[in-house]
N, C-alpha and C positions, 0 to 999 in steps of 0.2 A: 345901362346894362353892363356887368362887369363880364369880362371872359376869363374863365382857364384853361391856359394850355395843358394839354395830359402831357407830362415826361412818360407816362407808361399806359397801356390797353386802356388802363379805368383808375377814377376816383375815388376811394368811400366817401360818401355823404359828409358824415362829421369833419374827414378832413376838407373836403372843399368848402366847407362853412366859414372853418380856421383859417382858411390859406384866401379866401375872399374878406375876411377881416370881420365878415358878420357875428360872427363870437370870439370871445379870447380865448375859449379852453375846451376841451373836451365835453369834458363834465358841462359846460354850459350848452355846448352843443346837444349833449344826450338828453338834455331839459327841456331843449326847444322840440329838439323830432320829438319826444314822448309828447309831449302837450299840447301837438298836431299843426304847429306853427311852418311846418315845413311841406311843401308840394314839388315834386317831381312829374316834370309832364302834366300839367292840371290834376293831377292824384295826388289827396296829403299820405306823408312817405312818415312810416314810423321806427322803420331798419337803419339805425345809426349806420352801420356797413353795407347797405345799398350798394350800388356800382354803379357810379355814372359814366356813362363812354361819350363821346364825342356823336355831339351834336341835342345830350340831354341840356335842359332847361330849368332851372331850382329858382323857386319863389319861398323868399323865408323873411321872415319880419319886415315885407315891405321892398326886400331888396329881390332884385333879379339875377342871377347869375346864367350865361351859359358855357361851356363843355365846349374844347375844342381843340383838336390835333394838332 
């Protein structure tokens, strides 16, 4: 499981996709939440701009990421 630290309150989604390496671009990030590839907190998450805060969970193509201060 990969972690990220928040520099600020919260995350969007797409960017903590980007910033965990699980996609290289925006645009492919907008592909994967549209296409239901992505869950926040065992929920699939379709809001590219979401807000993850510290201590959220993202399961997206197999990979784990968690949220942290």
């Amino acid at each position: 499981m990969q972690e990220i630290k928040l520099r600020d309150e919260y995350i969007k989604l797409g960017q903590a996709l980007k910033a965990a390496g699980i996609v290289d671009s925006g645009v492919t990030a907008k592909l994967v939440i549209q296409d239901g590839k992505v869950e926040v907190n065992g929920a699939v998450e379709y809001q590219r701009g979401k807000k993850l805060y510290d201590g959220d969970v993202v399961l997206a193509l197999g990979e784990e990421v968690r949220i942290t201060k």
